[in-house]
C-alpha positions as CSV (number, residue, x, y, z in Angstrom):
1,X,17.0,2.0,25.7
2,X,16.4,3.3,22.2
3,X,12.3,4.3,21.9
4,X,10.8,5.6,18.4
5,X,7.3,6.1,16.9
6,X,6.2,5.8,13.2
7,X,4.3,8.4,12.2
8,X,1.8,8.5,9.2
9,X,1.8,12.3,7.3
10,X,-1.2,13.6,5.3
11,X,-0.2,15.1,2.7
12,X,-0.6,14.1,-0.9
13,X,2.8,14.1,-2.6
14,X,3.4,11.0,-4.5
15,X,6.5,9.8,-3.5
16,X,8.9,7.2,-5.2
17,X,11.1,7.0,-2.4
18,X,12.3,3.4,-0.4
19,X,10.6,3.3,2.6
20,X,11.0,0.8,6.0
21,X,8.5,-2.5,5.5
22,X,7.4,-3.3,9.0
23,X,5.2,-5.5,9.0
24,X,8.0,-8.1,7.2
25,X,11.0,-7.3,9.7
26,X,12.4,-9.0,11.9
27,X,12.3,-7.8,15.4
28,X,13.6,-10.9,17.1
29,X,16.8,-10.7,15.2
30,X,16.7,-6.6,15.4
31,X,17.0,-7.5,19.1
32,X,19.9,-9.8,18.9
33,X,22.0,-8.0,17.0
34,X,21.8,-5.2,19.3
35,X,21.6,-7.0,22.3
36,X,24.6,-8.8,22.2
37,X,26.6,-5.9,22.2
38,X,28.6,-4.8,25.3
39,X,27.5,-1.4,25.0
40,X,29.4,-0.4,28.8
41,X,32.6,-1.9,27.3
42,X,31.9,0.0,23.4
43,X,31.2,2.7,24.5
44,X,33.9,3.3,27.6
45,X,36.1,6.0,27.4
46,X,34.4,8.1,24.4
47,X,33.4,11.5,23.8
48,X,29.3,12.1,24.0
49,X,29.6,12.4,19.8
50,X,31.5,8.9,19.2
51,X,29.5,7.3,21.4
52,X,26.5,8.2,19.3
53,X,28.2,7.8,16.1
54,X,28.8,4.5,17.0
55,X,25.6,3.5,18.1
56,X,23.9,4.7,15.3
57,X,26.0,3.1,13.3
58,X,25.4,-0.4,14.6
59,X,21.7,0.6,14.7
60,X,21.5,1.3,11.1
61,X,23.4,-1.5,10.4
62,X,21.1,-3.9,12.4
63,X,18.4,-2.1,10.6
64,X,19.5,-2.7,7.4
65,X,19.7,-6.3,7.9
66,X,16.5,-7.1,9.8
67,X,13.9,-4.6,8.0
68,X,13.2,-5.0,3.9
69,X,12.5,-1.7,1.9
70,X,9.8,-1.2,-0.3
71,X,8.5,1.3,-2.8
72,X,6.5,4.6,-0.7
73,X,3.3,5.2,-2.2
74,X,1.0,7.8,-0.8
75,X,-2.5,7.3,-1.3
76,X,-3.3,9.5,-4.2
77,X,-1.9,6.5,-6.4
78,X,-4.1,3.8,-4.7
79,X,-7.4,3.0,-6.8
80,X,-10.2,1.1,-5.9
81,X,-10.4,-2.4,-7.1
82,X,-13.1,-2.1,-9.9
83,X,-11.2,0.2,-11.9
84,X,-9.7,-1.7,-14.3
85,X,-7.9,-1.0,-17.7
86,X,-10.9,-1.1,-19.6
87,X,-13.0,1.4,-17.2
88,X,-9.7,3.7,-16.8
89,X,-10.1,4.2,-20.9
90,X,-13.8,4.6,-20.5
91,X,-13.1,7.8,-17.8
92,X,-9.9,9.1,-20.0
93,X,-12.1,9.6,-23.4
94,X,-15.2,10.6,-21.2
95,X,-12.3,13.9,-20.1
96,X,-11.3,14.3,-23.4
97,X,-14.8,14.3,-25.2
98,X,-15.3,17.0,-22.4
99,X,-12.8,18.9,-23.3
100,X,-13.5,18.8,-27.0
101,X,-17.2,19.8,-25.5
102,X,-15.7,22.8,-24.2
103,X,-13.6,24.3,-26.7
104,X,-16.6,23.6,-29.8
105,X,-15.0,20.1,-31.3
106,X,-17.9,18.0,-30.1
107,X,-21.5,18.7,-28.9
108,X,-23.5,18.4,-26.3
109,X,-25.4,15.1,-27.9
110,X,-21.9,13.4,-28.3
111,X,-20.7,14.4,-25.0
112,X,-23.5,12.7,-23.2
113,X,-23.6,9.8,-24.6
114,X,-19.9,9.3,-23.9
115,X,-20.8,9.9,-20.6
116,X,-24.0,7.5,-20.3
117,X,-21.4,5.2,-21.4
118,X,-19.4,5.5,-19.2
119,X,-21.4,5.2,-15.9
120,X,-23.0,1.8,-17.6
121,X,-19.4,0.7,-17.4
122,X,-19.0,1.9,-14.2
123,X,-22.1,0.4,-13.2
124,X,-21.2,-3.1,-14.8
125,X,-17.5,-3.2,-13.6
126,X,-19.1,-2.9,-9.8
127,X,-21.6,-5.2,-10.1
128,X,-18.9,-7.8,-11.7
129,X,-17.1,-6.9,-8.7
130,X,-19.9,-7.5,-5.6
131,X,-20.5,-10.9,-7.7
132,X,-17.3,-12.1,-7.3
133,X,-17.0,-11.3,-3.7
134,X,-20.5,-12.4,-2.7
135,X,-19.2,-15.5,-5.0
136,X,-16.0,-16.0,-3.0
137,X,-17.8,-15.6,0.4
138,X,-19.9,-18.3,-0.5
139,X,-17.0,-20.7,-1.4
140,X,-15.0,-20.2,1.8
141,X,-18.0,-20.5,3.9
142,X,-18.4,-24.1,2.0
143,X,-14.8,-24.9,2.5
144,X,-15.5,-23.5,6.4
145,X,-18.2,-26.0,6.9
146,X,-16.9,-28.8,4.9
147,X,-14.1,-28.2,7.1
148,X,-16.1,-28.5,10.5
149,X,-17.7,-31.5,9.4
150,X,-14.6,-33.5,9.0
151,X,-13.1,-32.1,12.3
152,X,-16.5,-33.2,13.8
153,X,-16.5,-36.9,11.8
């Protein structure tokens, strides 16, 4: 009986390395492929290390075949949904006008309004956002109850 856990680290390295997808494998399969192995008969007459190395060698094989890879991304690289290209510019020159603030290149009337600026677009991109939710809600609770009514007619 092989047993493992997945555990989830903390830390806030962003990592480009592959990384096991789950959720899209394919345990039944996983199972066969292992399963139908006569592990008493593979595994007769060999040394505690072969026995191992052979194992884990059908194991990673089985894994490669039943589990996908993906990309590892920790969650410094995740962004909310409202922040779009538009609002990401907005935020960059709102840094850089602060910057310029602090080394004397801009002053403090310029730096403001860069900054009023930018939380009315931060404001606007959030309130496009709730609309369209509160918008998309509304349409699949319409399609819900259309659908009911057909079930029921």
């Amino acid at each position: 009986m092989v047993e493992f856990r997945i555990l989830r680290g903390r830390s806030r390295v962003i990592n480009r390395i592959k990384t096991l997808e789950l959720r899209r494998a394919n345990f039944a399969l996983f199972t066969e492929l292992l399963g139908g192995i006569s592990w008493a008969r593979a595994l007769e007459g060999r040394g505690v290390q072969d026995c191992w190395s052979l194992f884990k060698c059908h194991f990673l094989h089985a894994q490669e075949r039943c589990i996908p890879l993906r990309k590892k991304w920790s969650k410094g690289s995740r962004r909310p949904a409202r922040l779009n290209k538009e609002l990401l510019a907005e935020i960059r020159w709102k840094r850089k006008v602060h910057g310029m603030w602090k080394e004397g290149q801009a002053t403090w009337e310029e730096y403001r309004n860069v900054v009023r600026a930018c939380r009315d677009a931060t404001r606007k991109t959030k309130a496009h956002l709730e609309l369209k939710l509160a918008r998309d809600v509304k349409q699949q609770e319409g399609l819900l109850q259309l659908h009911q009514q057909q079930k029921e007619g």
